[in-house]
Structures are given as C-alpha cells and as structure tokens.
Chimera marker file (.cmm) of the C-alpha trace (Angstrom):
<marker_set name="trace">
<marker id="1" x="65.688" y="63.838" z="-18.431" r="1" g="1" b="0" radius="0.5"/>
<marker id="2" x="66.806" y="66.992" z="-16.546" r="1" g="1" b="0" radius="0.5"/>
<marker id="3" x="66.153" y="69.077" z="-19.350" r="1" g="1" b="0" radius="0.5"/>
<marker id="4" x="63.050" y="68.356" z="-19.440" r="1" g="1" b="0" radius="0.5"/>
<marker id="5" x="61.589" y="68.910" z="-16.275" r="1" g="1" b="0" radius="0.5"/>
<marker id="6" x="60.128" y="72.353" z="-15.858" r="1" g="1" b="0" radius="0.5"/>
<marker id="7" x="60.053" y="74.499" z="-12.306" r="1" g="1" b="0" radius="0.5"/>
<marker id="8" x="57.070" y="72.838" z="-10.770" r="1" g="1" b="0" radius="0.5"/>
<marker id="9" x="58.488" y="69.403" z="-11.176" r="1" g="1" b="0" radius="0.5"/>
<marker id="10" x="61.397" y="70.725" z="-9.528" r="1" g="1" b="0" radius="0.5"/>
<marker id="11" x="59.853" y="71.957" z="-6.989" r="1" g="1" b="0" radius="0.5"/>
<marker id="12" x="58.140" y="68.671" z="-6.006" r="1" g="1" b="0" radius="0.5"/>
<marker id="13" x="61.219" y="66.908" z="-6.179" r="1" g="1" b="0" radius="0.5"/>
<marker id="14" x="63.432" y="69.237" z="-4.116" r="1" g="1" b="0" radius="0.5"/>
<marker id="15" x="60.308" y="68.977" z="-1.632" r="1" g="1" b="0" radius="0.5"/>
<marker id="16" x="60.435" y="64.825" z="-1.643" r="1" g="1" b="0" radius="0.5"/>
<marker id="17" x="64.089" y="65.231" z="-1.111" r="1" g="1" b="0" radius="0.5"/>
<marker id="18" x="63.523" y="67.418" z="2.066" r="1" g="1" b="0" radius="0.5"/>
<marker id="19" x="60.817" y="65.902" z="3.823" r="1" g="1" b="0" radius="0.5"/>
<marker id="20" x="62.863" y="62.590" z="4.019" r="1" g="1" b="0" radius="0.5"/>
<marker id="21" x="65.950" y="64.285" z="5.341" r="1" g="1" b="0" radius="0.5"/>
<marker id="22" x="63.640" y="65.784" z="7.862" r="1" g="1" b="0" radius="0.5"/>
<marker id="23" x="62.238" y="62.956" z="8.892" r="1" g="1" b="0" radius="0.5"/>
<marker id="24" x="66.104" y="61.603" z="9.396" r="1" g="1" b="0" radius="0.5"/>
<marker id="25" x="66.757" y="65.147" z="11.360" r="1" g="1" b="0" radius="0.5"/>
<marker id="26" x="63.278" y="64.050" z="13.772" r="1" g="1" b="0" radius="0.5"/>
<marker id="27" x="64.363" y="60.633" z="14.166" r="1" g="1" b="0" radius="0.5"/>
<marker id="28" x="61.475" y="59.400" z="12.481" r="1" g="1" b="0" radius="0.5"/>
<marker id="29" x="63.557" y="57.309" z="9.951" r="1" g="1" b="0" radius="0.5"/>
<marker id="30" x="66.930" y="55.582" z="10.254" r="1" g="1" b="0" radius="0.5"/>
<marker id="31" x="68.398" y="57.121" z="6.779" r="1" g="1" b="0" radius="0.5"/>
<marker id="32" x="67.646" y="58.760" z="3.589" r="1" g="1" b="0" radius="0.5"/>
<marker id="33" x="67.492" y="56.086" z="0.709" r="1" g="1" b="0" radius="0.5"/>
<marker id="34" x="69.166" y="57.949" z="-2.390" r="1" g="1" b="0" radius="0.5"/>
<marker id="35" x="67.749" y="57.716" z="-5.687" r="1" g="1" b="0" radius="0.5"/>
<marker id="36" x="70.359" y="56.086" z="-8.259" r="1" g="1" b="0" radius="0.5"/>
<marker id="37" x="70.855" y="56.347" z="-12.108" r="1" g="1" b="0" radius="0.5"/>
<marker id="38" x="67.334" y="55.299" z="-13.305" r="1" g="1" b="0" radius="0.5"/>
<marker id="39" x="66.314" y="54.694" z="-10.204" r="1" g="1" b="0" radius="0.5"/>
<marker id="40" x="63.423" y="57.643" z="-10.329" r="1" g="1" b="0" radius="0.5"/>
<marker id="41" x="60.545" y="56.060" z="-10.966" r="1" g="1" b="0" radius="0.5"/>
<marker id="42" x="57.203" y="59.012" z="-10.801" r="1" g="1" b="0" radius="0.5"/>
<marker id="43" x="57.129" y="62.397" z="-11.166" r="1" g="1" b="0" radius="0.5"/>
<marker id="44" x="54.435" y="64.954" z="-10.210" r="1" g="1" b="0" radius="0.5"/>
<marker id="45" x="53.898" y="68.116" z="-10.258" r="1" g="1" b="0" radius="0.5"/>
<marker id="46" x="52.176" y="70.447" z="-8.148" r="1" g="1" b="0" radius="0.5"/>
<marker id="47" x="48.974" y="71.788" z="-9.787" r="1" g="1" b="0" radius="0.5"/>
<marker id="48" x="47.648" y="70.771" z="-12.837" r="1" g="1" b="0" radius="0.5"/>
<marker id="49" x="47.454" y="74.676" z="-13.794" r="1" g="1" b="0" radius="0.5"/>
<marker id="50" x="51.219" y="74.354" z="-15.440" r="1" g="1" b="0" radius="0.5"/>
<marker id="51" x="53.925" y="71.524" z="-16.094" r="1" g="1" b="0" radius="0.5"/>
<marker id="52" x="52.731" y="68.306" z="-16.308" r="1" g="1" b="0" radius="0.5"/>
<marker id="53" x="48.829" y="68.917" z="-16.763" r="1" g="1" b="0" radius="0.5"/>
<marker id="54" x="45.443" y="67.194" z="-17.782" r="1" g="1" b="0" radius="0.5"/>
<marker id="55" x="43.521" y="69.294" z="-20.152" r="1" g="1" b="0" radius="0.5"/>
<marker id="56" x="40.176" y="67.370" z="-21.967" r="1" g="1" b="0" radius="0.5"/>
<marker id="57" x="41.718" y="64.149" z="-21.837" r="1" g="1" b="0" radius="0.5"/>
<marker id="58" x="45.068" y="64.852" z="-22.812" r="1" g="1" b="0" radius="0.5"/>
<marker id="59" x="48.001" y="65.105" z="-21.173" r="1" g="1" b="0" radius="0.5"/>
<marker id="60" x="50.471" y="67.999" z="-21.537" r="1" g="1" b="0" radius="0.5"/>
<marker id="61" x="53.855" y="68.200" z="-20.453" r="1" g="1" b="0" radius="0.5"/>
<marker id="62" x="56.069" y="70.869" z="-22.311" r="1" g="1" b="0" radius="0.5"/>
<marker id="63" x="55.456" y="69.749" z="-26.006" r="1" g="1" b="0" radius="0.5"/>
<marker id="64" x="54.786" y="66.376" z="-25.137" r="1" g="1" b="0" radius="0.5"/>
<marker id="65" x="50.768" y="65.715" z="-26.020" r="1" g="1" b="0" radius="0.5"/>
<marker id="66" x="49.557" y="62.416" z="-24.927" r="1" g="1" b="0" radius="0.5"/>
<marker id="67" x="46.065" y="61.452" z="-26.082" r="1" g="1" b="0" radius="0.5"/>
<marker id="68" x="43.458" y="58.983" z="-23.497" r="1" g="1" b="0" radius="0.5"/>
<marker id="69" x="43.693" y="54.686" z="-24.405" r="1" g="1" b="0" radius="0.5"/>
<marker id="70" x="41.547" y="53.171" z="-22.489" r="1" g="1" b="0" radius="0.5"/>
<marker id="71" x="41.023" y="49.519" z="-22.755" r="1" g="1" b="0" radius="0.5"/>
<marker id="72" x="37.735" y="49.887" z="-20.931" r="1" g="1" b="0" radius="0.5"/>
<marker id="73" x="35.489" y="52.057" z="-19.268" r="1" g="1" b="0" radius="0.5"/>
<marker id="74" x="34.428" y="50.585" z="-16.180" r="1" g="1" b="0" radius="0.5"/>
<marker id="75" x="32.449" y="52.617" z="-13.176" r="1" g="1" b="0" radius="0.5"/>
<marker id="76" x="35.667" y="53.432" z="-11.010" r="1" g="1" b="0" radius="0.5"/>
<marker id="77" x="37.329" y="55.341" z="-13.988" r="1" g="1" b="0" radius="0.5"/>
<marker id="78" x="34.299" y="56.968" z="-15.835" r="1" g="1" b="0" radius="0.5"/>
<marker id="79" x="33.824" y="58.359" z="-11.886" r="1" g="1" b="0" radius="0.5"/>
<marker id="80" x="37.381" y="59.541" z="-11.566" r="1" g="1" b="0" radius="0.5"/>
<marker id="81" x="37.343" y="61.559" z="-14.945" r="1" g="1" b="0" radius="0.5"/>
<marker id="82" x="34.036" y="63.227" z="-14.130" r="1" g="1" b="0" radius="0.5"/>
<marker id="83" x="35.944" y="64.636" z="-11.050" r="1" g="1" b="0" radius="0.5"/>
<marker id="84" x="38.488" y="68.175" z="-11.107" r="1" g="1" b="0" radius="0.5"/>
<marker id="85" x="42.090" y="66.861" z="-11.505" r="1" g="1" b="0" radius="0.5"/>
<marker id="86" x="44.518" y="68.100" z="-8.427" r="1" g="1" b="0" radius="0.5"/>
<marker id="87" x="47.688" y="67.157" z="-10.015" r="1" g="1" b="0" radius="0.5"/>
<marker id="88" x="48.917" y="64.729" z="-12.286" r="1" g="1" b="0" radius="0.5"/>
<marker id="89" x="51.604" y="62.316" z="-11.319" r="1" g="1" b="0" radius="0.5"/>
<marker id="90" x="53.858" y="59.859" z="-13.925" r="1" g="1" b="0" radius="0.5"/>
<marker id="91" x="54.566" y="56.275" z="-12.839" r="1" g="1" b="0" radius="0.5"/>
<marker id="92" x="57.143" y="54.490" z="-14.623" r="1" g="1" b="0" radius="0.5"/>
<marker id="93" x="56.489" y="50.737" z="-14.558" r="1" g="1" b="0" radius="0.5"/>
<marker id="94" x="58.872" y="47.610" z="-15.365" r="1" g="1" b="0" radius="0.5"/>
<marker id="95" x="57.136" y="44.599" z="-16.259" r="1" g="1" b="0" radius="0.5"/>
<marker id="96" x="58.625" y="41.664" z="-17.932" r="1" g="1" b="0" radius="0.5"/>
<marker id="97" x="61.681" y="43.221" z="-19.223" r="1" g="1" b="0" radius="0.5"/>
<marker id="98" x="59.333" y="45.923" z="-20.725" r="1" g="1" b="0" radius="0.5"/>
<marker id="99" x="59.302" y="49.713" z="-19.534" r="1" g="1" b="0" radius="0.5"/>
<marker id="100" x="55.562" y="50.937" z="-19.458" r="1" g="1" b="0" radius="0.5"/>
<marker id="101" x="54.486" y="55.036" z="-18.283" r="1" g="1" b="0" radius="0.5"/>
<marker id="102" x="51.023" y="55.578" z="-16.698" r="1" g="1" b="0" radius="0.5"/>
<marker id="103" x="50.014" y="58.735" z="-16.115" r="1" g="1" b="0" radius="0.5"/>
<marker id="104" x="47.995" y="58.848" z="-12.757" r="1" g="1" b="0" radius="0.5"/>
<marker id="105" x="45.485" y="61.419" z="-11.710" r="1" g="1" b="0" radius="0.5"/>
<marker id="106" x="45.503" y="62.788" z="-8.188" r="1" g="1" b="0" radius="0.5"/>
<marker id="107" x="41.443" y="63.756" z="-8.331" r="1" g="1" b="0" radius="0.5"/>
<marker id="108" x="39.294" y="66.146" z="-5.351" r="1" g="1" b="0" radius="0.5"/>
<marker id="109" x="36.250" y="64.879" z="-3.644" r="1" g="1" b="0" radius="0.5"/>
<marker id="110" x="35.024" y="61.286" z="-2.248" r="1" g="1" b="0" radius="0.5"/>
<marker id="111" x="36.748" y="58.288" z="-3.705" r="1" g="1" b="0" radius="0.5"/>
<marker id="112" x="34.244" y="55.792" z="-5.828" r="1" g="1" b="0" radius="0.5"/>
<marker id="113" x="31.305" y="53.990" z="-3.580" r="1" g="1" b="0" radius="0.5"/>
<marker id="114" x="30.564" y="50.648" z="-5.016" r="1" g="1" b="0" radius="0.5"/>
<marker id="115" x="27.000" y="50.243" z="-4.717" r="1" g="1" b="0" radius="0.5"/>
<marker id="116" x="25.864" y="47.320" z="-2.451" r="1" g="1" b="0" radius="0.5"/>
<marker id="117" x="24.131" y="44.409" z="-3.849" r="1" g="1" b="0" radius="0.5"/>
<marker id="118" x="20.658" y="45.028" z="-5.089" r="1" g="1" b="0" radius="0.5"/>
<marker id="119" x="20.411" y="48.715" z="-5.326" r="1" g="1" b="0" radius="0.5"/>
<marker id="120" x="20.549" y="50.389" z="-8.582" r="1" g="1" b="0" radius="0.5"/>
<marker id="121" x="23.777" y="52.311" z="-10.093" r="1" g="1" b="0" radius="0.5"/>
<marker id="122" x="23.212" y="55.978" z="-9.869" r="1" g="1" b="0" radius="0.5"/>
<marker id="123" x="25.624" y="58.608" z="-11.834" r="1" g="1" b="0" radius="0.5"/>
<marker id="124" x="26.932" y="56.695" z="-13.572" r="1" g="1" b="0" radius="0.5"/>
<marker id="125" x="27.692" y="56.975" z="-17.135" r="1" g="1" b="0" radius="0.5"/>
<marker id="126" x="28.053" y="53.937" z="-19.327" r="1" g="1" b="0" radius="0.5"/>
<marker id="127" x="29.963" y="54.123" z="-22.703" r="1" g="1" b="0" radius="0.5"/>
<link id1="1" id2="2" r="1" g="1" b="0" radius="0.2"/>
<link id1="2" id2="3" r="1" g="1" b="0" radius="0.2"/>
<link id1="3" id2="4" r="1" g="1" b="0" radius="0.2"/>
<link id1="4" id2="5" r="1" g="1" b="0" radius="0.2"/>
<link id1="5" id2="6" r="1" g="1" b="0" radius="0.2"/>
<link id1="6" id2="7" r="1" g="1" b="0" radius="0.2"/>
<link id1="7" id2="8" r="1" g="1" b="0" radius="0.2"/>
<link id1="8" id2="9" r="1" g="1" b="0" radius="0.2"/>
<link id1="9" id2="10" r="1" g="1" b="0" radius="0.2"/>
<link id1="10" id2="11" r="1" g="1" b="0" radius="0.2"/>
<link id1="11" id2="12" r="1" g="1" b="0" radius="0.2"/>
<link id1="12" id2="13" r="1" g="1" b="0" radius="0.2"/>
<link id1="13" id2="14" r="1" g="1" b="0" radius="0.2"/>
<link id1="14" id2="15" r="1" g="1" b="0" radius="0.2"/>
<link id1="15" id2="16" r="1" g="1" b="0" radius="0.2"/>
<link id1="16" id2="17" r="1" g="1" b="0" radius="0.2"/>
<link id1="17" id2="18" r="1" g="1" b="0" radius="0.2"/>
<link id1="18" id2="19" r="1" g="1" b="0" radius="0.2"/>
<link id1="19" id2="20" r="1" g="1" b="0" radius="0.2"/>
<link id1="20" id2="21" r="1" g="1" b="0" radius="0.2"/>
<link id1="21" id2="22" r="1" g="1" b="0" radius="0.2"/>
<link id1="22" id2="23" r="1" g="1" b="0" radius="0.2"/>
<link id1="23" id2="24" r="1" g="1" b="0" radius="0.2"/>
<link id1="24" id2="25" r="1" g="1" b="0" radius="0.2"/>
<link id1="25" id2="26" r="1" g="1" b="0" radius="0.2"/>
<link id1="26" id2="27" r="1" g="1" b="0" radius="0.2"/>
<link id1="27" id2="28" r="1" g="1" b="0" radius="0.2"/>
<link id1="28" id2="29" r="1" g="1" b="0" radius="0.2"/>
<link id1="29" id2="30" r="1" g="1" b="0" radius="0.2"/>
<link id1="30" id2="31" r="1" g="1" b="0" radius="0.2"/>
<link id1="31" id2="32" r="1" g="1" b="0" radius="0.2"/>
<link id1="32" id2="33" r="1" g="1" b="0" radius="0.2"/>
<link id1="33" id2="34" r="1" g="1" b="0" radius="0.2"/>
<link id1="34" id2="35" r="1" g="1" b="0" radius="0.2"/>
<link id1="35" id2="36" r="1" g="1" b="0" radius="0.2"/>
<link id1="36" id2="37" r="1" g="1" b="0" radius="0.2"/>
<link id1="37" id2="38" r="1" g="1" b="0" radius="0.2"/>
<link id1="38" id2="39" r="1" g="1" b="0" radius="0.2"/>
<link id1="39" id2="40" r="1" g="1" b="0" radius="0.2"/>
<link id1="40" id2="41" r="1" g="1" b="0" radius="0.2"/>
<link id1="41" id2="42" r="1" g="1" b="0" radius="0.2"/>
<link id1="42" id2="43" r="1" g="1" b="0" radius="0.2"/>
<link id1="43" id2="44" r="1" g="1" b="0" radius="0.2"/>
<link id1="44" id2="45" r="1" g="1" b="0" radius="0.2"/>
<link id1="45" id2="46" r="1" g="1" b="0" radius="0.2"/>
<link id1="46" id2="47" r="1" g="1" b="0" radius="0.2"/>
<link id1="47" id2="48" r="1" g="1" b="0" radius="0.2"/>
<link id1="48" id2="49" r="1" g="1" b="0" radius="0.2"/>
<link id1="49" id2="50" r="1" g="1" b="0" radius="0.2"/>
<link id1="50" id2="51" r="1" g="1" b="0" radius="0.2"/>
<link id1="51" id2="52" r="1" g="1" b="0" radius="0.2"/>
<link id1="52" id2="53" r="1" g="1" b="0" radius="0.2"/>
<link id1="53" id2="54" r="1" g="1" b="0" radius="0.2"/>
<link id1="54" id2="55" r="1" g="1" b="0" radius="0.2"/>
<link id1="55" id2="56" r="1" g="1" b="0" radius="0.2"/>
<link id1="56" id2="57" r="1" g="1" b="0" radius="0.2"/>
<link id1="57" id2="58" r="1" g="1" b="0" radius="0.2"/>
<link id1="58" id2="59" r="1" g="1" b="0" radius="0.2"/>
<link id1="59" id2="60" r="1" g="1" b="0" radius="0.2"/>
<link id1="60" id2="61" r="1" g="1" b="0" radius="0.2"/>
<link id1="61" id2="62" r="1" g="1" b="0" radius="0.2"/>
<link id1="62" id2="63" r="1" g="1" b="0" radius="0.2"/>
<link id1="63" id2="64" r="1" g="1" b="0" radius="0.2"/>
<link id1="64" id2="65" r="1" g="1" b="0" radius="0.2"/>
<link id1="65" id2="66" r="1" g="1" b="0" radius="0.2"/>
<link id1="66" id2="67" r="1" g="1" b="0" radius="0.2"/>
<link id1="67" id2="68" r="1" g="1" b="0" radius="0.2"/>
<link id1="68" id2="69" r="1" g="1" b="0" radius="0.2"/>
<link id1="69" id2="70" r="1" g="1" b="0" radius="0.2"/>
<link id1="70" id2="71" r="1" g="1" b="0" radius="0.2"/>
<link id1="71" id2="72" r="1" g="1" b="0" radius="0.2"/>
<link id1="72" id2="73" r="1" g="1" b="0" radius="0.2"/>
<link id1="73" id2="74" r="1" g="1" b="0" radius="0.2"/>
<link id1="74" id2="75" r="1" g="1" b="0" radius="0.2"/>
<link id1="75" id2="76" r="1" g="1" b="0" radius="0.2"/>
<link id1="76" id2="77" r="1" g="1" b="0" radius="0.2"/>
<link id1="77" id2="78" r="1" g="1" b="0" radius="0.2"/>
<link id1="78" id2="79" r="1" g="1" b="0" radius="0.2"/>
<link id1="79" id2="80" r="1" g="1" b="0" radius="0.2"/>
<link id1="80" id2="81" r="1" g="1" b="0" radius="0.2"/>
<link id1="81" id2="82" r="1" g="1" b="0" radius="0.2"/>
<link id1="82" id2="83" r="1" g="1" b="0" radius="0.2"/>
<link id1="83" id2="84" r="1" g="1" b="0" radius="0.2"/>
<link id1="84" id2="85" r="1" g="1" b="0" radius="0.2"/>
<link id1="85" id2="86" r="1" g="1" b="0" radius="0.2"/>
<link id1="86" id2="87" r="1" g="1" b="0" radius="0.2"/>
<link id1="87" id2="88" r="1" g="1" b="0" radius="0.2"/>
<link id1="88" id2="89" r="1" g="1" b="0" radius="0.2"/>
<link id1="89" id2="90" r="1" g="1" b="0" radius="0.2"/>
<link id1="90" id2="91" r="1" g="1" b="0" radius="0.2"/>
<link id1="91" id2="92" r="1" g="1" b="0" radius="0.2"/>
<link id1="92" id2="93" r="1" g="1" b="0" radius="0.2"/>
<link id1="93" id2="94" r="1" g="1" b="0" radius="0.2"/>
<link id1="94" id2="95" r="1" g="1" b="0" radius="0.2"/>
<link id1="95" id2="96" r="1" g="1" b="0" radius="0.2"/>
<link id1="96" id2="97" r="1" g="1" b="0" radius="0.2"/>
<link id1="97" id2="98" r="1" g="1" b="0" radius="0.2"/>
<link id1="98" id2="99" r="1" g="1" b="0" radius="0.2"/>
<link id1="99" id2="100" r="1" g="1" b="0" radius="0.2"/>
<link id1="100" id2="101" r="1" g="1" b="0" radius="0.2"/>
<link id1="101" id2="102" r="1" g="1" b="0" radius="0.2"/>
<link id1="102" id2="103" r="1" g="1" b="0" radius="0.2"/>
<link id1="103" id2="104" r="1" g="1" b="0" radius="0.2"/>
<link id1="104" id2="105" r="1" g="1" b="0" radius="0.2"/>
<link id1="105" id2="106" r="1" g="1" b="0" radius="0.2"/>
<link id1="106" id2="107" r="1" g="1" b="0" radius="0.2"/>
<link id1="107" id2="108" r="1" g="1" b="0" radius="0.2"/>
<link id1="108" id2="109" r="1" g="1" b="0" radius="0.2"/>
<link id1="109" id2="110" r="1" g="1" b="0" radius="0.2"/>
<link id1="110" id2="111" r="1" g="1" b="0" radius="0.2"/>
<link id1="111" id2="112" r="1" g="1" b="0" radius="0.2"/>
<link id1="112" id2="113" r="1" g="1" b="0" radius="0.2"/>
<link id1="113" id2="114" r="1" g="1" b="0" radius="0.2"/>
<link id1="114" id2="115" r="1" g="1" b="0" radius="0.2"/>
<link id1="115" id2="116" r="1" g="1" b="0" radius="0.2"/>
<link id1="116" id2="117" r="1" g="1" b="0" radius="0.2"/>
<link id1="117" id2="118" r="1" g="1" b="0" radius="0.2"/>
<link id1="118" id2="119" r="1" g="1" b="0" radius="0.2"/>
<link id1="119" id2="120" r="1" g="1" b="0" radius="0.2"/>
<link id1="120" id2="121" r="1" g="1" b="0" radius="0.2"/>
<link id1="121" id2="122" r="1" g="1" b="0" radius="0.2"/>
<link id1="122" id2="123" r="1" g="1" b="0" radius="0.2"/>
<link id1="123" id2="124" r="1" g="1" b="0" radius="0.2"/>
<link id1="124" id2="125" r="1" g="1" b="0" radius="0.2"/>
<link id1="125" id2="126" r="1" g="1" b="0" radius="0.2"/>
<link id1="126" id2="127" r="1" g="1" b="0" radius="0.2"/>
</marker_set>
C-alpha cells in the first residue's frame, strides 16, 4: 500500500496523525488510538487538482482509472455531481465477510434541500 500513495496522501495522513497528538498535548483527548496492520480504513487527499482526483466521472489515482456504477440516480446524488469536487476521499468498507471501496466526494456549496411536500422539484435533473 505504501508504494502507492503519492505526496498529497501523505501529507493528509501525516496531518491526521498530528492533529490527534495535539489534541493529547491540549488535553483535549485522553490518548492517541494507533492505527494497526489493516487497520486504515479511508484515505484522502488534499485537492482534487493531483493524487487521488475526480475528473468527468472517473476517478484517478496514479494509474488506477475507476469508471462511475451507479445503481440509481436519485435527487441527492444527481445534485452532488452537478457541484465542484473539493477532494476525494476512499472508504474501505467490511460487510459480511466481504471488503467493499467507495470512493466519496467531499463537494463546495449548500448540501441538498429536499423540497417540502407539495411544491414542485426545481434543478433537478432526472435520468
């Protein structure tokens, strides 16, 4: 794993690593809980102008090239993709005895307003 993980990445890391041993140092936290042998479960980096990126749907990470699967396009995620991607961060999941990776993007602007009951849906594109 550590070969793959470019200078960004790193960088994120190291600063995850520091905030929680300052937070021991401010005596805002008892102790630092150390990350084991596949124990790390997300990465991130911290643009999503190089390392782990989003570019038109993809995602790019070195040579890794991920394509979009959606199962379905409902309002909250056709709004999220219409909005400019901060950084991209990559969850490892563990469910059932099976190992799944989502790739979750860290988006500017207003989160998603559900539209109250009666009033029509406005922006909103429909697949």
């Amino acid at each position: 794993m550590s070969e793959h993980i470019d200078s960004n990445t790193a960088q994120k890391l190291a600063t995850r690593a520091f905030n929680a041993s300052s937070r021991v140092a401010f005596g805002q936290a008892k102790k630092v809980r150390f990350k084991g042998k596949n124990q790390l479960d997300s990465l991130e980096g911290k643009t999503n102008k190089t390392g782990i990126r989003w570019v038109s749907e993809t995602l790019l990470w070195g040579d890794l090239r991920i394509e979009l699967y959606l199962t379905t396009y409902d309002p909250v995620i056709t709004y999220g993709l219409k909005s400019r991607v901060k950084y991209v961060r990559l969850v490892r999941r563990r469910i059932n005895g099976k190992t799944f990776y989502y790739a979750q993007l860290v988006c500017e602007g207003k989160p998603f307003q559900k539209p109250k009951s009666g009033e029509p849906r406005r922006g909103i594109i429909a697949f």
